[in-house]
C-alpha positions as CSV (number, residue, x, y, z in Angstrom):
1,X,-27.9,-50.9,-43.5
2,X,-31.7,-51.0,-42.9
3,X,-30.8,-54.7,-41.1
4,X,-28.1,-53.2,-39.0
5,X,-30.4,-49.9,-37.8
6,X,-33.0,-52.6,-36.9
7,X,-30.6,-54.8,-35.1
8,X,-29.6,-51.6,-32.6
9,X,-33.2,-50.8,-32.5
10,X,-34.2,-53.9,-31.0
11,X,-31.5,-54.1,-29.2
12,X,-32.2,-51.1,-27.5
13,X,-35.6,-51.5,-27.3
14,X,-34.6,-54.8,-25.4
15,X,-32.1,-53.3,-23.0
16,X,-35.2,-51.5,-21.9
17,X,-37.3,-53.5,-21.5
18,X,-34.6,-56.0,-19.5
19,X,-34.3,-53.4,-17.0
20,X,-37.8,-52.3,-17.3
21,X,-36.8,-48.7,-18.2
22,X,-39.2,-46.3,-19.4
23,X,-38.2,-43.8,-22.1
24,X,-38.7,-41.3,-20.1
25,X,-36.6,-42.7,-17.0
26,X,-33.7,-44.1,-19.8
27,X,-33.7,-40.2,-20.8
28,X,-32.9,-38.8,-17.6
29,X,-30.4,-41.0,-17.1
30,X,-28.7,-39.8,-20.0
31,X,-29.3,-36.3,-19.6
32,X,-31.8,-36.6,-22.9
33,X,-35.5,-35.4,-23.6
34,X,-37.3,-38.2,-24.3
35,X,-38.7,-37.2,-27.7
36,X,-34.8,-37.0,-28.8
37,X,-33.8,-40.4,-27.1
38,X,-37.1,-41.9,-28.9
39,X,-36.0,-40.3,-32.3
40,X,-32.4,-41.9,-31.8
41,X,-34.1,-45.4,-31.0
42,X,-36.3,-45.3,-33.8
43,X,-33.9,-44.5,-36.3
44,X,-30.2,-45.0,-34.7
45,X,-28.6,-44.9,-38.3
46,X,-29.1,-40.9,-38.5
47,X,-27.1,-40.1,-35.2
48,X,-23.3,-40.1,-34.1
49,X,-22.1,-43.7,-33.5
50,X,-21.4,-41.9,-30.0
51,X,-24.6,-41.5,-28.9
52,X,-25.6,-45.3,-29.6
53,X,-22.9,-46.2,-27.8
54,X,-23.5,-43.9,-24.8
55,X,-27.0,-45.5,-24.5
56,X,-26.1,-49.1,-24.8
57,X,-23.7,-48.5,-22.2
58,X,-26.1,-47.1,-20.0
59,X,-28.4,-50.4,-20.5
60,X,-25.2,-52.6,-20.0
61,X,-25.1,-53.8,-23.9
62,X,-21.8,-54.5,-24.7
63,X,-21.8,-55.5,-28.4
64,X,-24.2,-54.2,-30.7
65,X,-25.4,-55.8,-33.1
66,X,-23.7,-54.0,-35.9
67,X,-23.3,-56.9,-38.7
């Protein structure tokens, strides 16, 4: 599981940086304080599947890396 929570974390991270989205502006998007949307990123294992999923939408991932 630690490869799989760093496979979303980078491929988070790397939606982000594809659209050059700050944390803060990838938060407000999402209705999200940043601290919260940095804590999710940073450790995506300890949070509803949900929530991943409502993020990588919002950066246009459509398959996480989950394997």
């Amino acid at each position: 599981t630690a490869q799989i929570e760093k496979n979303i974390r980078n491929a988070l991270k790397n939606g982000m940086l594809e659209k050059d989205w700050s944390n803060e502006h990838l938060a407000k998007l999402l209705g999200m304080y940043p601290s919260n949307l940095s804590k999710v990123i940073n450790h995506p294992m300890s949070v509803q599947l949900g929530t991943i999923c409502r993020i990588a939408e919002k950066l246009g991932i459509k398959d996480l890396p989950i394997k």
